[in-house]
DSSP file (Angstrom, degrees, kcal/mol; ACC not computed):
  #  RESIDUE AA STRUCTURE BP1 BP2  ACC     N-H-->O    O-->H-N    N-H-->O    O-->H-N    TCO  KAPPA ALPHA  PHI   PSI    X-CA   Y-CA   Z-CA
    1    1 A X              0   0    0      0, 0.0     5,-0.1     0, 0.0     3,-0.0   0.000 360.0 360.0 360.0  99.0  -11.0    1.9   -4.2
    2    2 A X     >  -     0   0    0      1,-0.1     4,-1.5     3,-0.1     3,-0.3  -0.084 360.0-115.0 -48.3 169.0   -8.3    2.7   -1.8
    3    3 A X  H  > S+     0   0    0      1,-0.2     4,-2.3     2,-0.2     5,-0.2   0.846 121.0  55.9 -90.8 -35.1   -4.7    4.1   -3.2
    4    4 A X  H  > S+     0   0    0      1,-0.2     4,-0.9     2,-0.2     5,-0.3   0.989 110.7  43.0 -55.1 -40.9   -3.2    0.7   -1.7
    5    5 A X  H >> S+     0   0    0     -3,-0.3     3,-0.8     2,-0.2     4,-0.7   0.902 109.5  54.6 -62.2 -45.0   -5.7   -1.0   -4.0
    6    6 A X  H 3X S+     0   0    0     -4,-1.5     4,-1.6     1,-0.3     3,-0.4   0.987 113.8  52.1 -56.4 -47.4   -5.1    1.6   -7.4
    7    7 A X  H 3< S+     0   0    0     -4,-2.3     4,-0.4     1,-0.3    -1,-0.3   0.580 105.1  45.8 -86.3  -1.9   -1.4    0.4   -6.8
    8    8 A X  H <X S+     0   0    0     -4,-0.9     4,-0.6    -3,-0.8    -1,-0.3   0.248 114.0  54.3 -95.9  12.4   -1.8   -3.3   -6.7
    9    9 A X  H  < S+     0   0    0     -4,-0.7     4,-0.3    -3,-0.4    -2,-0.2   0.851 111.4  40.6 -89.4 -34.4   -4.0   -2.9   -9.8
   10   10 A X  T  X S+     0   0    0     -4,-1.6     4,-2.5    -5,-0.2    -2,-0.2   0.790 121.2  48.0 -88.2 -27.8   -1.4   -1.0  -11.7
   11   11 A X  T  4 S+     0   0    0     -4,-0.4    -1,-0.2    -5,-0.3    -3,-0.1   0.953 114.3  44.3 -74.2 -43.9    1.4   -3.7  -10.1
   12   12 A X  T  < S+     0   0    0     -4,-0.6    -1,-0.2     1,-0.2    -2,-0.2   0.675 104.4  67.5 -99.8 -20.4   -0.5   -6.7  -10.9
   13   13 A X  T  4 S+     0   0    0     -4,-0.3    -1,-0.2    -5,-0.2    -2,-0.2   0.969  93.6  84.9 -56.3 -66.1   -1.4   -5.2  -14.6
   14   14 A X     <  +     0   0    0     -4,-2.5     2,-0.3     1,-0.1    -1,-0.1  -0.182  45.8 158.3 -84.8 147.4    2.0   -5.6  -15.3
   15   15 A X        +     0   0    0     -2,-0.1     2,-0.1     1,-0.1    -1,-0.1  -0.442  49.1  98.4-163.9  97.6    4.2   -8.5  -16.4
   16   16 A X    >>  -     0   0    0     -2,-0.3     4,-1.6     0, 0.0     3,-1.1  -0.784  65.8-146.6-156.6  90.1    7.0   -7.6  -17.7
   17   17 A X  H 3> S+     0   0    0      1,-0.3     4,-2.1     2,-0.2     5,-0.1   0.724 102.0  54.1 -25.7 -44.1    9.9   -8.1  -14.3
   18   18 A X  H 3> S+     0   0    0      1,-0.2     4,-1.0     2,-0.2    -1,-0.3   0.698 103.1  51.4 -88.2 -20.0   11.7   -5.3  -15.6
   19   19 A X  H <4 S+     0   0    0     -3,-1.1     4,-0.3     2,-0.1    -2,-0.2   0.699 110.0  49.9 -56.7 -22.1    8.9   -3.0  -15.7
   20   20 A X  H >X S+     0   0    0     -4,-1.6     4,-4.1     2,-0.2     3,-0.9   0.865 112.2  44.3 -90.6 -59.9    8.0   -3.7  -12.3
   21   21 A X  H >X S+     0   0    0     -4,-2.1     3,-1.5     1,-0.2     4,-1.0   0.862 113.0  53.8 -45.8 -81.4   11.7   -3.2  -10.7
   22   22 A X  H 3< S+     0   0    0     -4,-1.0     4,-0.5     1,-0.3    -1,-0.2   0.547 109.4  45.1 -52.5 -20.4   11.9   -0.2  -12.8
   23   23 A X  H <> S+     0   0    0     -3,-0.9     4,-1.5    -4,-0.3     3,-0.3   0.902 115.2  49.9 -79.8 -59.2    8.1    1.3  -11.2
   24   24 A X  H <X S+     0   0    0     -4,-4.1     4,-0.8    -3,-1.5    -2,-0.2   0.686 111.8  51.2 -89.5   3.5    9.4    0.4   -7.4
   25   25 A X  H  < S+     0   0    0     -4,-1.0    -1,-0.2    -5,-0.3    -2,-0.2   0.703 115.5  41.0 -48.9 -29.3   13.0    2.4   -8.3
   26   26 A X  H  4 S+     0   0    0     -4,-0.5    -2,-0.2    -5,-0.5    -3,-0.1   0.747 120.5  40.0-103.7  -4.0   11.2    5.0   -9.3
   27   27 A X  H  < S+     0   0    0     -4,-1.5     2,-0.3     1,-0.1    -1,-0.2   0.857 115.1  56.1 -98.6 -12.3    8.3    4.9   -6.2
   28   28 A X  S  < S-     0   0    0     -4,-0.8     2,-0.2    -5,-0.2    -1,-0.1  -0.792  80.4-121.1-136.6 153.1   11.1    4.0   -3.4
   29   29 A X    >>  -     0   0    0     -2,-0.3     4,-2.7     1,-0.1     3,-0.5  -0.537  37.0-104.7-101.7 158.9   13.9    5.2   -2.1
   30   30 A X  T 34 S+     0   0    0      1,-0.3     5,-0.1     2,-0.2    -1,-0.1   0.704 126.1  45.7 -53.7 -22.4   17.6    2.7   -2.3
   31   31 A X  T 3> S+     0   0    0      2,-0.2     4,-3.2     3,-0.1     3,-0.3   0.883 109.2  51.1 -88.6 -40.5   17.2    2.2    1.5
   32   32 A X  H <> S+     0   0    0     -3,-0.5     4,-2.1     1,-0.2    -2,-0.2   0.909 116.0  42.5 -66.1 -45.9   13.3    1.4    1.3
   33   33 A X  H  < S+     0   0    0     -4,-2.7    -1,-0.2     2,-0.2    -2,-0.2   0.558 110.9  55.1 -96.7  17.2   14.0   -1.4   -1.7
   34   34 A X  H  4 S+     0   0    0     -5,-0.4     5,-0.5    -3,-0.3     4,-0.2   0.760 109.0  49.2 -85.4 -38.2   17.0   -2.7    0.2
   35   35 A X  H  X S+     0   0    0     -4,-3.2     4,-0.6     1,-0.3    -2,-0.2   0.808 110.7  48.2 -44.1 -39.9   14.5   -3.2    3.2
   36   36 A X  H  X S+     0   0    0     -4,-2.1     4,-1.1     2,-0.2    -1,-0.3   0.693 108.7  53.0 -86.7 -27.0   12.0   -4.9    1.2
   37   37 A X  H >4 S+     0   0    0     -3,-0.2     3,-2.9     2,-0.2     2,-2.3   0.663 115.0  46.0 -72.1-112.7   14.8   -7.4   -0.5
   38   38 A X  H 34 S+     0   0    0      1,-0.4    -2,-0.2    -4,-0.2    -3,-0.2   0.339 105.1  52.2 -38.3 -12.5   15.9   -8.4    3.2
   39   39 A X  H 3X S+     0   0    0     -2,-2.3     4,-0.8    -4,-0.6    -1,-0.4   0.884 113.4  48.9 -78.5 -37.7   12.7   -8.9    4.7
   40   40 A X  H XX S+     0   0    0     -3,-2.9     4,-2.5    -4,-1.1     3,-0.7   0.966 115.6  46.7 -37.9 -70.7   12.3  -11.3    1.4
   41   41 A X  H 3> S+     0   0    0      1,-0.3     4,-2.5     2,-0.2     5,-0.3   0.877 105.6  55.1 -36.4 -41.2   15.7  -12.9    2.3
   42   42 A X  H 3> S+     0   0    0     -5,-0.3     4,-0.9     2,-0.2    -1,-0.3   0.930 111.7  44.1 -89.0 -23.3   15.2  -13.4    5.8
   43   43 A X  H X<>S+     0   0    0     -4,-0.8     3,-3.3    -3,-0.7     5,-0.7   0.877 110.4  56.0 -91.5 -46.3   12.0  -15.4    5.3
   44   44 A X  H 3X5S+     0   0    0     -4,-2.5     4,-2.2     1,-0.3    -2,-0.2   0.754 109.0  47.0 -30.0 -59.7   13.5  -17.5    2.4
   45   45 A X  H 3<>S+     0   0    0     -4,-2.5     5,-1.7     1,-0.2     4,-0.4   0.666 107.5  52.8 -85.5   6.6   15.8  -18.4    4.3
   46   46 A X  T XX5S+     0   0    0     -3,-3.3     3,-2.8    -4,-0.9     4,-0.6   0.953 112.4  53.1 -63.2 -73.3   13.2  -19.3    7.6
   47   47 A X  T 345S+     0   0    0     -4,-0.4    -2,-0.2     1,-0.3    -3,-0.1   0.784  96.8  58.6 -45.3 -22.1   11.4  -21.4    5.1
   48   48 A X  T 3<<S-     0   0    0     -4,-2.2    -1,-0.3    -5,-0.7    -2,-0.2   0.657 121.6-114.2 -91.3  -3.9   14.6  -23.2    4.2
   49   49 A X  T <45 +     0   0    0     -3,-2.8     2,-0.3    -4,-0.4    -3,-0.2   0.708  65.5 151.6 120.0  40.1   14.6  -24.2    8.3
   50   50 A X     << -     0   0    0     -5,-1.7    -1,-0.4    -4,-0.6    -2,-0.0  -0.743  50.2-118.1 -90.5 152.1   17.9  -21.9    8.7
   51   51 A X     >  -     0   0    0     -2,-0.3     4,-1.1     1,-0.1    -1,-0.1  -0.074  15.1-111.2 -68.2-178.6   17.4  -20.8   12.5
   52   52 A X  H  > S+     0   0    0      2,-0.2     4,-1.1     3,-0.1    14,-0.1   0.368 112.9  54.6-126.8  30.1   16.9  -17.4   13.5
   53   53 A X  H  > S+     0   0    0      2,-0.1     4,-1.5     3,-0.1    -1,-0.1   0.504 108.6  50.7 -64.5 -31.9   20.1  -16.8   15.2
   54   54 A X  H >> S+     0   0    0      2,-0.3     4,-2.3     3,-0.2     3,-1.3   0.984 110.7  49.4 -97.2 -64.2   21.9  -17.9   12.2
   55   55 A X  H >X>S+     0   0    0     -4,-1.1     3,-4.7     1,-0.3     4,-1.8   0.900 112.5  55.0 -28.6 -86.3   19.5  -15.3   10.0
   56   56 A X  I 3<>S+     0   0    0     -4,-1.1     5,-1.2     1,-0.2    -2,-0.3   0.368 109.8  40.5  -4.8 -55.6   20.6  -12.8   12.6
   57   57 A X  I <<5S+     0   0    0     -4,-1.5    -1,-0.2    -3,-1.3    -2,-0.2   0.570 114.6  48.3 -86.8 -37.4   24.1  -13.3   12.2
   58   58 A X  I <<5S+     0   0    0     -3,-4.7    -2,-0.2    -4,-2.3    -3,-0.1   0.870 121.4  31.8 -97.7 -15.7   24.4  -13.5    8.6
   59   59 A X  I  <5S-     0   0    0     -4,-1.8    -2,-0.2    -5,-0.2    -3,-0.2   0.473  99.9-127.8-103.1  -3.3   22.3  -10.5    7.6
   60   60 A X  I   < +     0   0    0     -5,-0.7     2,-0.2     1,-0.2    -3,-0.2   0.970  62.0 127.1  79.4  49.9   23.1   -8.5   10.5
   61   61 A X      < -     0   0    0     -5,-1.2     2,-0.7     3,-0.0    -1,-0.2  -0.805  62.3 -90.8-162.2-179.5   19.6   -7.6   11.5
   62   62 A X     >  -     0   0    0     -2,-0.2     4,-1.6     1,-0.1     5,-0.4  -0.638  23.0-126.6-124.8 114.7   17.7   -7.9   14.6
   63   63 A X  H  > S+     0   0    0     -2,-0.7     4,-2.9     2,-0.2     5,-0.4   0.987 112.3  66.4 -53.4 -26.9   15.4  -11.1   15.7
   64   64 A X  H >> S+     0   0    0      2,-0.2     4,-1.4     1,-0.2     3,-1.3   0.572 103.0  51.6 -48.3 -91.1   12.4   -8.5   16.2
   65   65 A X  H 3> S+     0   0    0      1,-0.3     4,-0.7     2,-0.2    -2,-0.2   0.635 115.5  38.3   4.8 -80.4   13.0   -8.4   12.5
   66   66 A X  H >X S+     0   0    0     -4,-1.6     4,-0.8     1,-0.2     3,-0.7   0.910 104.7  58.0 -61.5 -40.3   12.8  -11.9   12.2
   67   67 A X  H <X S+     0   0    0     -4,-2.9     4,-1.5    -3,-1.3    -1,-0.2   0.810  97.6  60.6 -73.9  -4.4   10.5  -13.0   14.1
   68   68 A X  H 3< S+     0   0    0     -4,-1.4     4,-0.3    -5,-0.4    -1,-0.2   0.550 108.3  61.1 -82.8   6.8    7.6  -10.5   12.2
   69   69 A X  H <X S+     0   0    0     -3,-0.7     4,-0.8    -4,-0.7    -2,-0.2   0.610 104.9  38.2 -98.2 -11.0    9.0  -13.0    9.3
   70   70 A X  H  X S+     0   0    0     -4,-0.8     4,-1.9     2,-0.1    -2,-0.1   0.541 108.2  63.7-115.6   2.0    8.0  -16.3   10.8
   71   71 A X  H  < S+     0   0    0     -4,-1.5    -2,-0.1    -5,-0.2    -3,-0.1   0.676 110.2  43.1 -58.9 -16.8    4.8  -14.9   12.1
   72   72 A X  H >4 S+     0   0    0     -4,-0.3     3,-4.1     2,-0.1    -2,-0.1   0.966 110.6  48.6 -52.2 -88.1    4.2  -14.5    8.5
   73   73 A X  H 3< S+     0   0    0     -4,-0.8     5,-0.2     1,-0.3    -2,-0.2   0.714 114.1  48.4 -39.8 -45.1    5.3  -17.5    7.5
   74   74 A X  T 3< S+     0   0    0     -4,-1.9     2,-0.8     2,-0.1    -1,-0.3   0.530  83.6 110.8 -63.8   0.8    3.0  -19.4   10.5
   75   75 A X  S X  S-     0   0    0     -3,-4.1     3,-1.2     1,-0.1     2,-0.2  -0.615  83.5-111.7 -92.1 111.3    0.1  -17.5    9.5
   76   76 A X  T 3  S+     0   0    0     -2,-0.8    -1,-0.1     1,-0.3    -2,-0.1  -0.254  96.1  13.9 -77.9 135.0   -2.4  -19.9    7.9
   77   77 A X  T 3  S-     0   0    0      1,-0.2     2,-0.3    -2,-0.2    -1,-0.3   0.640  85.0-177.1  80.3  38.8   -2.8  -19.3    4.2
   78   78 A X    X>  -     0   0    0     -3,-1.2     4,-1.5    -5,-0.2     3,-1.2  -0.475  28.8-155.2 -56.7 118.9   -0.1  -17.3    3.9
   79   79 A X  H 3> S+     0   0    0     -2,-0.3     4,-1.2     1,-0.3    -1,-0.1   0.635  95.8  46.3-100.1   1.8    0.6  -15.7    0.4
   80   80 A X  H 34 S+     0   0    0      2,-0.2     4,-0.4     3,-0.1    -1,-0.3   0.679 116.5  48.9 -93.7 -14.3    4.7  -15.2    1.2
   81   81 A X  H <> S+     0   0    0     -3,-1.2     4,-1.7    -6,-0.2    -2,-0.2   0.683 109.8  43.3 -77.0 -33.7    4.6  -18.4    2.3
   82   82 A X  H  X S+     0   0    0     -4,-1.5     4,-2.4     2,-0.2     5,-0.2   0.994 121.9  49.0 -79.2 -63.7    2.7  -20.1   -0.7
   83   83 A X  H  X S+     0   0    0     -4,-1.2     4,-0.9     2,-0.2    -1,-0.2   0.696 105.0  49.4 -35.9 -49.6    5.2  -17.8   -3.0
   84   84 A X  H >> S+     0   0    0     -4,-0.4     4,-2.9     2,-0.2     3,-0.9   0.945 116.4  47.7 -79.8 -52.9    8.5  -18.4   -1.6
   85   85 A X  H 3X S+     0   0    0     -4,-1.7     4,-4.9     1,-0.2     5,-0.3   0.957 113.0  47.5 -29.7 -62.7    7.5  -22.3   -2.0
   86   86 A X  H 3< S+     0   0    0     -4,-2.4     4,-0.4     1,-0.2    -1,-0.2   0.654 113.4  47.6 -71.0 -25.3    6.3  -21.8   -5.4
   87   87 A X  H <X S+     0   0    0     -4,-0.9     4,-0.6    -3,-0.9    -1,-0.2   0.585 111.1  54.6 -74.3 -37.7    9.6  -19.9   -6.1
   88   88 A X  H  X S+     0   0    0     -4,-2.9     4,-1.8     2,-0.2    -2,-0.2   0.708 109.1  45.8 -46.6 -52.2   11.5  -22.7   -4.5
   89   89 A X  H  < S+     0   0    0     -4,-4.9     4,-0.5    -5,-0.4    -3,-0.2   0.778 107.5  53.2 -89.1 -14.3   10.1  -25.1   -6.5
   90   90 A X  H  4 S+     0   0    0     -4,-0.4    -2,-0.2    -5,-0.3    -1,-0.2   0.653 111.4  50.2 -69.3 -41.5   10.5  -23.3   -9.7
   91   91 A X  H  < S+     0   0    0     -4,-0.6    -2,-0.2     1,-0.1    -3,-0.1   0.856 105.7  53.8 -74.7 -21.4   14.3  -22.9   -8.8
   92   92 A X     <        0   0    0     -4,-1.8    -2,-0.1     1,-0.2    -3,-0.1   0.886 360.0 360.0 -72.6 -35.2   15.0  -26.8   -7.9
   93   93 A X              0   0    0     -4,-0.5    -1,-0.2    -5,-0.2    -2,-0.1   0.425 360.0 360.0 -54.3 360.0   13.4  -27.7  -11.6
């Protein structure tokens, strides 16, 4: 079992939202979970068909940036794609 593996065993054990924030504060540093929120952001908003000038512009970040977020998002079976949908459609409700 690789260490990547132990930690999405321990990750995917829990389910409790605020146990889980509280596990990646205490494994990542405040720059490392802003990084991982804006890489989130920037594809929500890709999936929602916002351009990626427009990303660019409103989070202040860099199209390299974006574009490893709609290579994601094109990548068939994608599980950030499938998520952010499924998270989408859980907020419209």
């Amino acid at each position: 079992m690789t260490e990547l593996t132990k930690l999405a065993t321990i990750l995917a054990s829990l389910d409790d939202a605020e146990v889980i924030q509280r596990l990646l504060t205490e494994l990542t540093t405040e720059s490392e979970r802003k990084d991982l929120v804006l890489r989130w952001r920037l594809m929500e908003m890709l999936e929602a068909g916002q351009t990626q000038r427009d990303i660019a512009e409103t989070l202040h970040i860099s199209l390299c940036k974006i574009t490893r977020g709609a290579k994601i998002l094109k990548t068939p079976g994608s599980l950030s794609k499938r998520l952010i949908q499924a998270t989408q459609e859980h907020t419209d409700e």
